[in-house]
TITORPA-177485 format. One record per residue: residue in one letter; y, x negated, z negated of N, C-alpha, C in turn; residue number from 1. Coordinates in steps of 0.05 Angstrom, whole numbers. Example, Ala and Ser with C-alpha at 12.3 -4.5 7.8 and 13.67 -1.06 7.14 Angstrom:
# residues 2
A,-114,-264,-156,-90,-246,-156,-66,-264,-156,1
S,-45,-257,-142,-21,-273,-143,1,-258,-157,2
***
This chain:
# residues 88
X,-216,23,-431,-190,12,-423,-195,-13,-406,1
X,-179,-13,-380,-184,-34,-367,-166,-59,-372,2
X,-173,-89,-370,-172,-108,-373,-152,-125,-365,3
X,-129,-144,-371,-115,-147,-351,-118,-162,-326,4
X,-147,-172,-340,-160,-188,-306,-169,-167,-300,5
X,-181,-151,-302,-202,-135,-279,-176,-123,-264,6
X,-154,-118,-274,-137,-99,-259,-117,-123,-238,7
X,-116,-152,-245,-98,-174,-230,-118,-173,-210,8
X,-155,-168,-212,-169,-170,-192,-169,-156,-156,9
X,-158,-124,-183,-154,-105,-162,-127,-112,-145,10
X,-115,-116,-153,-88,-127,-145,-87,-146,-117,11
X,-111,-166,-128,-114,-184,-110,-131,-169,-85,12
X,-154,-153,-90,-166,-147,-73,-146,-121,-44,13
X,-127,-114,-64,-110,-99,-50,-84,-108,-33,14
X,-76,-135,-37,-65,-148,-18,-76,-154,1,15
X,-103,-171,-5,-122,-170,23,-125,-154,35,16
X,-124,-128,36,-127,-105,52,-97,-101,70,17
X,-75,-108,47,-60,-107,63,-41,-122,86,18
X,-53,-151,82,-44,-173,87,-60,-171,123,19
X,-78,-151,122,-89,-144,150,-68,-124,163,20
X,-52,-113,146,-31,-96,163,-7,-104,172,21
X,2,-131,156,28,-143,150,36,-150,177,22
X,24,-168,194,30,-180,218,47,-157,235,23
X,32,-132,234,45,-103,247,57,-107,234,24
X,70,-94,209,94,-90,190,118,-106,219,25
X,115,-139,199,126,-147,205,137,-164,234,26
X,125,-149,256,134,-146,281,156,-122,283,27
X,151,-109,275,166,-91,270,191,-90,247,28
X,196,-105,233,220,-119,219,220,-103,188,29
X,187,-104,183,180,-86,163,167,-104,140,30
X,157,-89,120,129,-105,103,121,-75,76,31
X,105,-94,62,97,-70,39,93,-82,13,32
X,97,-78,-6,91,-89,-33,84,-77,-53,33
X,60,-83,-77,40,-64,-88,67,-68,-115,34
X,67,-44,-119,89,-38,-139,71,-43,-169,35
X,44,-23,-173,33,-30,-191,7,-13,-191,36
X,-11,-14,-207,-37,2,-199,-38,9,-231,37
X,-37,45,-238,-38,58,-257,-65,57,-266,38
X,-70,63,-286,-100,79,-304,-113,87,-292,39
X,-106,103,-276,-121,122,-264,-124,119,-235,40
X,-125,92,-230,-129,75,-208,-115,93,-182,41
X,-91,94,-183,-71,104,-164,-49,71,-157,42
X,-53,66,-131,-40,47,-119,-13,57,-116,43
X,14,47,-123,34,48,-118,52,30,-100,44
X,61,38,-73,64,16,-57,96,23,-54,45
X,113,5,-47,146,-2,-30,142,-3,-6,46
X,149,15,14,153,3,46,169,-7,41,47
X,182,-41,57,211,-53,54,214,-60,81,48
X,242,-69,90,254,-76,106,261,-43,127,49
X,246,-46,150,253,-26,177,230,-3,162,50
X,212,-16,151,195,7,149,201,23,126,51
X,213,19,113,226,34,85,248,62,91,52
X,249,60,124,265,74,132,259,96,164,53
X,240,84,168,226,90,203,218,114,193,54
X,219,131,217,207,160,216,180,153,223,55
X,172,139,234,141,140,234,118,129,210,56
X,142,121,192,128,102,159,109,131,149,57
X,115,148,148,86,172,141,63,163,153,58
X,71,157,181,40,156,195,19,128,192,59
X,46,107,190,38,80,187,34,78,154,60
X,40,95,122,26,92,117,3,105,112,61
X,3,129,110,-36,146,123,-55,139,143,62
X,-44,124,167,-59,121,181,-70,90,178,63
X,-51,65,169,-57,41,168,-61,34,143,64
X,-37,36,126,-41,17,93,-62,38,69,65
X,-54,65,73,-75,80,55,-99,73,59,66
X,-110,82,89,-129,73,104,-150,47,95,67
X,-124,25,97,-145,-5,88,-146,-13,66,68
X,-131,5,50,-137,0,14,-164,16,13,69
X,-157,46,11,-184,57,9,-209,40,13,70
X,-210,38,41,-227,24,50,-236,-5,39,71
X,-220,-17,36,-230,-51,15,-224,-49,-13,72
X,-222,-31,-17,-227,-23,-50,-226,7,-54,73
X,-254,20,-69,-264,35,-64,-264,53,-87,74
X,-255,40,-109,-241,36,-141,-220,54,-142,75
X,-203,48,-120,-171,59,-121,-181,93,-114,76
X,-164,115,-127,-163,138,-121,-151,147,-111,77
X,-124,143,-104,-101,154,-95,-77,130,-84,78
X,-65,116,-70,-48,108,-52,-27,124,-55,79
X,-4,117,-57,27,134,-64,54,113,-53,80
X,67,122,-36,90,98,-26,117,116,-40,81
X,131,100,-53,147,106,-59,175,112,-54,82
X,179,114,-25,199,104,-6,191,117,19,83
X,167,136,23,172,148,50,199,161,64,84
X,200,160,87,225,178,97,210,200,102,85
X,210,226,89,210,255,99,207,256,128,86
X,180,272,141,181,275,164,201,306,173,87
X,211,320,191,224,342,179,210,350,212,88
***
């Protein structure tokens, strides 16, 4: 069972990752917020603002925020936004 520090750690290490995407976000009249990180080390994220709604939020997050979590934390298994808009 994991710890409630080891898991506030991950937390922290996963803002940093994303706090490299935010400046985009938020040029764009957007942002992101870690909803919570399960057991089974699945990141749960909010697009908010413009991006909670943009047809391109699939790409921006697979291509950017999945992308730099994976990548600066290596722990996490799965990335999940809860709020994509359906590409159709």
């Amino acid at each position: 069972m994991e710890t409630a520090l080891y898991n506030d750690e991950l937390i922290q290490r996963i803002e940093r990752a994303l706090d490299g995407m935010r400046p985009y976000l938020a040029a764009d009249g957007g942002n992101v917020r870690v909803l919570d990180v399960t057991d089974n080390k699945t990141v749960r994220l909010e697009l908010m603002g413009s991006c909670g709604s943009c047809p391109m939020s699939a790409m921006t997050f697979k291509g950017g925020l999945e992308e730099a979590i994976l990548k600066a934390v290596p722990e996490i298994q799965k990335v999940e936004a809860v709020n994509i808009t359906p590409v159709f």
